[in-house]
C-alpha positions as CSV (number, residue, x, y, z in Angstrom):
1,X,23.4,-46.0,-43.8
2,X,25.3,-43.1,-43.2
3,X,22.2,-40.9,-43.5
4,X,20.3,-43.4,-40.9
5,X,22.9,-42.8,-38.3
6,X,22.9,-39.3,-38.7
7,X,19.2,-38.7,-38.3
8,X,19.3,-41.1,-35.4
9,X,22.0,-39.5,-33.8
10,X,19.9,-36.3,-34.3
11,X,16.8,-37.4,-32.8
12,X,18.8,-38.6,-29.5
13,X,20.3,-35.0,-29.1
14,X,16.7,-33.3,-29.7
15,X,15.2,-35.9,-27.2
16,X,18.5,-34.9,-24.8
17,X,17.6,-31.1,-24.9
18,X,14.5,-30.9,-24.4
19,X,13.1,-29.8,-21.2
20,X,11.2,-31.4,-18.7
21,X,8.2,-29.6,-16.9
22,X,9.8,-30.7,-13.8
23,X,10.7,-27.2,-13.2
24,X,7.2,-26.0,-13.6
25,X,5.7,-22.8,-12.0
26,X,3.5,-24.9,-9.8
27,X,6.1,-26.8,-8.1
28,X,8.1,-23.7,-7.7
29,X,5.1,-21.6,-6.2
30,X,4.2,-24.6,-3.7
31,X,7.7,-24.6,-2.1
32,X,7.0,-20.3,-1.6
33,X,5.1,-19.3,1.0
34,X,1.1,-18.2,-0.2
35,X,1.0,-14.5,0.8
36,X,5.0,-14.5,-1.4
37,X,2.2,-14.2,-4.5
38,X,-0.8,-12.1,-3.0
39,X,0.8,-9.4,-1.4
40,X,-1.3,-8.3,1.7
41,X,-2.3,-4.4,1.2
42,X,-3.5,-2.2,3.7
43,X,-4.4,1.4,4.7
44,X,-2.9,1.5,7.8
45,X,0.8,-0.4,6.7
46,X,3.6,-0.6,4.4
47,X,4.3,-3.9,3.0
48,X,7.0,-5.6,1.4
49,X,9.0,-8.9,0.6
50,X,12.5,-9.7,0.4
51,X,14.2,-12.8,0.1
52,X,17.4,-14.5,0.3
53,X,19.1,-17.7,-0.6
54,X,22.7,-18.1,1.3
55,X,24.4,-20.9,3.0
56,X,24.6,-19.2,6.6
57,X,20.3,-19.1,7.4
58,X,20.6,-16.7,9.5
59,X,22.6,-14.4,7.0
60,X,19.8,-15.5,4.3
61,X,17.2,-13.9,7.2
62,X,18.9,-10.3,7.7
63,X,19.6,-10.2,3.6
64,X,15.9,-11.2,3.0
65,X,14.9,-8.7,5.8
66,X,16.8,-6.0,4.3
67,X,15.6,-6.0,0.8
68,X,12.3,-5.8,2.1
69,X,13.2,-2.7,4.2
70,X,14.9,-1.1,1.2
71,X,11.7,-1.7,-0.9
72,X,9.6,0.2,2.0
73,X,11.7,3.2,1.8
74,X,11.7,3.2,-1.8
75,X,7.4,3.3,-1.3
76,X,7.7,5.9,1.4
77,X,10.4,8.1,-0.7
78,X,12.5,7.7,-3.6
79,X,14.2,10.3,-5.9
80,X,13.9,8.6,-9.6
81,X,16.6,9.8,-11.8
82,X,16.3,8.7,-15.6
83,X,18.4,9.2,-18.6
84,X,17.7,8.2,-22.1
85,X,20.3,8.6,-24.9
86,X,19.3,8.2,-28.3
87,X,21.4,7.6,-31.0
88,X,21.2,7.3,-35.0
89,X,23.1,7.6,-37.9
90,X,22.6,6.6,-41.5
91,X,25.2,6.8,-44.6
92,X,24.4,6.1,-48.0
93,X,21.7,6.5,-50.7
94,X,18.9,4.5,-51.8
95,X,19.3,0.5,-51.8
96,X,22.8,1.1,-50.4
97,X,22.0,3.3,-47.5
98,X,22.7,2.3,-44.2
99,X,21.3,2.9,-40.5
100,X,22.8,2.8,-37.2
101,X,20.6,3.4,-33.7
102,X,21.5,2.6,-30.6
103,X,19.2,3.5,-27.5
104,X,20.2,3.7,-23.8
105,X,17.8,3.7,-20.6
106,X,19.5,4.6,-17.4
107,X,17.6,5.1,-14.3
108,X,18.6,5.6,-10.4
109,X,16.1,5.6,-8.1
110,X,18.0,6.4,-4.3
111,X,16.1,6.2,-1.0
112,X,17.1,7.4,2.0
113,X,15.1,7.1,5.2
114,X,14.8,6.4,8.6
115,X,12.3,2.9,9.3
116,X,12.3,3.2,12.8
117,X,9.4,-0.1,13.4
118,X,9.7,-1.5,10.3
119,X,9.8,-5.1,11.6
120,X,9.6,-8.7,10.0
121,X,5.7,-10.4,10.6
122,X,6.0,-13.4,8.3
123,X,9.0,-15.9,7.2
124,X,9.1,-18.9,5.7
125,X,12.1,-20.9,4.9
126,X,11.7,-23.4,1.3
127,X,13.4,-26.6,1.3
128,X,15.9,-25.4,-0.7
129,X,17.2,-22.6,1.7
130,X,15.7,-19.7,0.0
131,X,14.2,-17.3,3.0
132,X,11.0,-14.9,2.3
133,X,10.5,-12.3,4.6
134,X,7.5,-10.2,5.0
135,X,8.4,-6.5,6.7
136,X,5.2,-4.3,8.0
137,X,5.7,-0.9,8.3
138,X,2.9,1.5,10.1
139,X,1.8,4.5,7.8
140,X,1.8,6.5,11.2
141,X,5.1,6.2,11.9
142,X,5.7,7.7,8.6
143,X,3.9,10.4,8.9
144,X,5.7,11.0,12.9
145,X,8.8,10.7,11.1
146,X,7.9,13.8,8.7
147,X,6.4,15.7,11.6
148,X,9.6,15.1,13.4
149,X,11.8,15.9,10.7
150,X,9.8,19.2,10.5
151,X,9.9,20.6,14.0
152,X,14.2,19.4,13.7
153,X,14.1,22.0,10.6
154,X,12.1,24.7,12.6
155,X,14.1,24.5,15.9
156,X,17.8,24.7,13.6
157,X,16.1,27.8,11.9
158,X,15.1,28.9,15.5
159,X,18.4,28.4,16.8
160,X,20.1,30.4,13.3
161,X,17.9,33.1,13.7
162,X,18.7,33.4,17.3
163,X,22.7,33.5,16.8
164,X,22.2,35.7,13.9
165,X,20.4,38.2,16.5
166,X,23.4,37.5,19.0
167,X,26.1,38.4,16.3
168,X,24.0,41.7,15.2
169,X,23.7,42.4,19.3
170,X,27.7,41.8,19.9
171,X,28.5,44.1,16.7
172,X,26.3,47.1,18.3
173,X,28.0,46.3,22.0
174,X,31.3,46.2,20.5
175,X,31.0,49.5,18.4
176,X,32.0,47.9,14.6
């Protein structure tokens, strides 16, 4: 009898844990937006998605909007820094011998640019609260950004050279 109540009381905790396929991919997927799992690419545009899940929507929009910008400037730069560390050890001989290993990834990956048009084209807000964001960025304004940056860099060496010639010019006026 014992045994009975036992194996009964077993079956209703196996019947209890086990999962329902109420939280299936489909169902999941249908309350995302389409383009959330067919990313749009594009020669003349960045794309990417963020999004967020917060009680204030309009919070969950700038959070969702920002990790989409921070995954553009990680396509336009990043500097990847990576670590492994390795380690072993064994003691003993033969069937007593033992081994020790222990293995460590690290990696950093840092971005820092300026998105200047880099704008949201597509949200969609689940029942559920979660916003998805879709932020376009135009591959030209990358490459104005670099051009910029370049002629910045030329006119401060400009402008260096130029004091350096004034200092040299003062020296000689000034008899040292």
């Amino acid at each position: 009898m014992k045994y009975r109540i036992l194996a009964i009381a077993l079956a209703l905790i196996l019947v209890g844990c086990g999962s329902n396929s109420s939280g299936s991919s489909e169902e999941t997927r249908s309350d995302s937006p389409e383009w959330w799992f067919s990313p749009a690419t594009s020669e003349t545009h960045y794309y990417a998605f963020g999004q967020a899940k917060k009680q204030n929507p309009s919070l969950a929009q700038k959070v969702a909007t920002q990790r989409a910008r921070d995954d553009i400037s990680n396509q336009v730069k990043s500097n990847v820094k990576n670590e492994i560390r390795d380690w072993m050890q064994e003691s003993g001989l033969g069937d007593n011998a033992q081994a020790l290993e222990f293995s460590e990834n690290t990696t950093v990956a840092i971005s820092d640019n300026v998105l200047q048009g880099a704008t949201p084209d597509k949200y969609f807000k689940a029942k559920d609260g979660t916003v998805y964001v879709r932020v376009s960025y135009s591959k030209d304004g990358v490459e104005k950004a670099i051009f910029n940056a370049a002629k910045r860099e030329e006119a401060l060496y400009n402008e260096f050279k130029a004091s350096q010639a004034f200092d040299r010019l003062d020296k000689k006026l000034s008899g040292d």
